[in-house]
C-alpha positions as CSV (number, residue, x, y, z in Angstrom):
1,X,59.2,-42.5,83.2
2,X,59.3,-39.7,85.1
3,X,62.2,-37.7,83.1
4,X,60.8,-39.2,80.1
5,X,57.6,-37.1,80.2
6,X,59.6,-33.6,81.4
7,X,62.4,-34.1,78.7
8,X,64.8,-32.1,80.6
9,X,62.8,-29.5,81.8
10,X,60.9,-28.7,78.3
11,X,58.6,-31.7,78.6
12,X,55.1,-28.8,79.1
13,X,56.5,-27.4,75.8
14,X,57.1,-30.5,73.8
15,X,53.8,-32.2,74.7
16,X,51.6,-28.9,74.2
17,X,52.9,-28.7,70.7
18,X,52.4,-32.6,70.4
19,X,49.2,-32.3,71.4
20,X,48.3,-29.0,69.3
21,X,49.6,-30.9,65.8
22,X,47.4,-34.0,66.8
23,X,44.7,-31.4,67.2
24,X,45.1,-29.9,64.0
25,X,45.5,-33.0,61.9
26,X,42.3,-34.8,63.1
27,X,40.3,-31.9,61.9
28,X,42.2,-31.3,58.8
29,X,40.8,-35.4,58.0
30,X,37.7,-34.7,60.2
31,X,36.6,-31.5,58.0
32,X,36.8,-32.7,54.7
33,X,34.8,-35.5,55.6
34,X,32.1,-34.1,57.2
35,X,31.8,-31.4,54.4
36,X,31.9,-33.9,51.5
37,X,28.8,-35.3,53.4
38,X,27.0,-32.1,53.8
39,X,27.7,-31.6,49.7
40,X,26.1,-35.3,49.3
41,X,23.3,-34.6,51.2
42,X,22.7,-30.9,49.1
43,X,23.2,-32.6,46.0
44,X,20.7,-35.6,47.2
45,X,18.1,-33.7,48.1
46,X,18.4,-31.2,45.1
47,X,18.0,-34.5,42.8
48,X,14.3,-35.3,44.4
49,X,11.8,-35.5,41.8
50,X,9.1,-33.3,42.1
51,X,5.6,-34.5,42.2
């Protein structure tokens, strides 16, 4: 398991850019989300009816 994990001495390498692409994806699907939210709640609130 061992030599598994440091892939011939480049392992540090390999897994930091694993690790930095898993980063990056969640928050490219975590930021639209989140925004499209925000936008719902703007629009929602803009749509109150006035009294």
């Amino acid at each position: 398991m061992a030599e598994f994990l440091n892939m011939g001495g480049h392992g540090f390498y390999i897994w930091t850019s694993y690790a930095v692409v898993l980063a990056v994806l969640t928050y490219a699907f975590i930021a639209p989300v989140r925004r499209h939210k925000q936008l719902v709640d703007e629009i929602s609130e803009h749509r109150k009816p006035v009294k």
